[in-house]
C-alpha positions in Angstrom: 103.5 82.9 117.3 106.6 81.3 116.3 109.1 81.3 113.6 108.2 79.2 111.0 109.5 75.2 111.1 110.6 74.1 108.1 107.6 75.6 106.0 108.2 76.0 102.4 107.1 79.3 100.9 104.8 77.7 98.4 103.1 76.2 101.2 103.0 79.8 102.7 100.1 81.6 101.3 99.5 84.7 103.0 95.9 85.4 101.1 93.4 86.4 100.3 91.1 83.6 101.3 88.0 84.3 100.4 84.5 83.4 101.8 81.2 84.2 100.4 77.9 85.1 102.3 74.2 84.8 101.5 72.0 87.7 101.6 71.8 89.6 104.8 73.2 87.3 107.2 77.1 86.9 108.8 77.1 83.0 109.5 79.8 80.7 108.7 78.5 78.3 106.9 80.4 74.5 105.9 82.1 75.6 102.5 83.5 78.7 105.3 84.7 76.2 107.7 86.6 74.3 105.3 88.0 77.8 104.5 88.6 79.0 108.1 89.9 75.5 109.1 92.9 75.3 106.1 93.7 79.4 107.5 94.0 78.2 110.9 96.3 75.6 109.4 98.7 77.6 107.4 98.7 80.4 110.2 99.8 77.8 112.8 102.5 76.4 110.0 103.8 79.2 108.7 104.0 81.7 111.8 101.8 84.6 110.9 101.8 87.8 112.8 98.9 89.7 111.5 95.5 88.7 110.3 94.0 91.5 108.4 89.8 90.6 107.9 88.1 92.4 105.8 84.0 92.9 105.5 81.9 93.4 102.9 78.3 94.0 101.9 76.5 93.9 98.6 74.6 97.5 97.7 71.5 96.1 98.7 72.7 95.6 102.2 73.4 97.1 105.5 76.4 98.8 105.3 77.6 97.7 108.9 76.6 94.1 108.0 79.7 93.8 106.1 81.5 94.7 109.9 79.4 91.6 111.2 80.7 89.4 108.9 84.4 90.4 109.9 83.6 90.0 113.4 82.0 86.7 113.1 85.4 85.5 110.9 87.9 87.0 113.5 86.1 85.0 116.6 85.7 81.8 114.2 89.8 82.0 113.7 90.5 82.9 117.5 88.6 80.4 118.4 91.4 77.9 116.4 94.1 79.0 117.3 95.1 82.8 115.8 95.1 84.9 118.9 92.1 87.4 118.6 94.7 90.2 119.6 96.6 89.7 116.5 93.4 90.1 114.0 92.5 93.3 112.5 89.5 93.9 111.3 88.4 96.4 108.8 84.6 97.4 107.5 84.3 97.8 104.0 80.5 97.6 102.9 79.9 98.3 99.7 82.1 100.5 98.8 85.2 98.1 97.1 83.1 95.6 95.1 84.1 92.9 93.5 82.1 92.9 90.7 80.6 96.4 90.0 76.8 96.9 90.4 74.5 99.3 90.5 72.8 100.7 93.5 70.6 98.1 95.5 71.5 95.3 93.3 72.3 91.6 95.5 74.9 90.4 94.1 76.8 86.9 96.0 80.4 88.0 95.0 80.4 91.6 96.6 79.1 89.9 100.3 81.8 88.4 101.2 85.1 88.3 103.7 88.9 89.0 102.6 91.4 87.3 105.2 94.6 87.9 104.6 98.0 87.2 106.8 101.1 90.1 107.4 104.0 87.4 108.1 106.1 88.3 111.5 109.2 88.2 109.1 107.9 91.1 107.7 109.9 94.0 108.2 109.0 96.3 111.4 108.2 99.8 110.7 111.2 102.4 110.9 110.0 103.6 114.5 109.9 100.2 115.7 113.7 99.7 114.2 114.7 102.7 115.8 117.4 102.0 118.8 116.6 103.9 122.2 118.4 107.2 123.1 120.8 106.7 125.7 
């Protein structure tokens, strides 16, 4: 992607957008649309390099359900526009809840997705910076 044009830092958000999952399925509903569709947006506006997707499950779920719901995100967002090559995604499952339960307990804010944006004006790592030996 390109350098921003013109886009204002307020208007920059880089995250997290958050979208919410009902029990034991990874389908993007409406209300995640609406979410998806505003990232697409600001990803397009403001340039992003890296899309960082995050999965999660309740304690009551699949573990690997959580990785489902990342993979169904990332091909939603490639699909408008964010180049699948430049998404990450990461499988979290239960283990980095959002609001702390006990073991096999459903709980709507812990099955979710994190998407969150790494701006190309980021600075590269230091082996990137580093100049080529003659």
């Amino acid at each position: 992607m390109g350098l921003p044009s013109q886009a204002n830092s307020f208007e920059c958000i880089t995250g997290p957008f958050i979208i919410f999952f009902d029990s034991d399925i990874a389908y993007v509903d409406e209300e995640a649309r609406n979410i998806l569709d505003r990232v697409s947006r600001l990803a397009a506006t403001c340039g992003y390099g890296r899309t960082v997707i995050e999965g999660h499950a309740d304690t009551r779920e699949n573990p690997e359900l959580g990785r489902k719901r990342a993979k169904v995100v990332r091909a939603y967002l490639a699909g408008h526009g964010i180049p699948e090559v430049d998404i990450d995604i990461k499988a979290r499952g239960a283990s980095r809840q959002r609001i702390a339960t006990g073991a096999n307990v459903a709980e709507r804010q812990n099955r979710r997705v994190e998407i969150s944006f790494h701006p190309i004006f980021a600075p590269l790592p230091a082996k990137a910076r580093a100049k080529p030996q003659p």
